[in-house]
C-alpha angles and dihedrals in degrees: 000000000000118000113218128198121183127209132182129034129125150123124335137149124262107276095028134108140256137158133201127205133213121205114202122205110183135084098243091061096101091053087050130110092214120198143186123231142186143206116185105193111279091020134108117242119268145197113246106169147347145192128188129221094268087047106252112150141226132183145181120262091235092058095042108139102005105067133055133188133196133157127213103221088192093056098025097234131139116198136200123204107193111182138164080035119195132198088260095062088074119109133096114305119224132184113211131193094222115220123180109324088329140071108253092198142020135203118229082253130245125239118250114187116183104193112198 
């Protein structure tokens, strides 16, 4: 079992940048394929983004371009770098220890508010 605990987040103004930050305890994180995902209210959640352990990468259509995630194994930390954010962006922000075809642990997920 990985422990996740999410930081950042916030309020920001469309077009502008934010990050959120995922901090791991637990000794598989390193073996993990880690992810971030959103719910916006009435949505369902979504997969946003996703690195695996050797750091290949994977994103939404909708976030191409605009979001980047990486993951620090020494620190266990897994970043997101949103950037060019939209209103649409907005919705609760989760990191997830993927595991199979489903996600083995969930944060406690991290605000993200995109004002036009």
């Amino acid at each position: 079992q990985v422990h996740l605990v999410e930081s950042g987040g916030g309020l920001v103004q469309a077009g502008g940048s934010l990050s959120v930050s995922c901090a791991a305890s637990g000794s598989i994180f390193r073996g993990n394929a880690m992810g971030w995902y959103r719910q916006a209210p009435g949505k369902q959640r979504e997969l946003v983004a996703s690195i695996t352990s050797g750091g290949r990468t994977n994103y939404a259509d909708s976030v191409k371009g605009r979001f980047a995630i990486s993951r620090d194994n020494a620190k266990n930390m897994v970043f997101l770098q949103m950037n060019s954010l939209k209103p649409e962006d907005t919705a609760v922000y989760y990191c997830a220890a993927l595991a199979g075809s489903g996600v083995g642990s969930w944060g406690q997920g991290t605000q993200v508010t995109v004002s036009s």
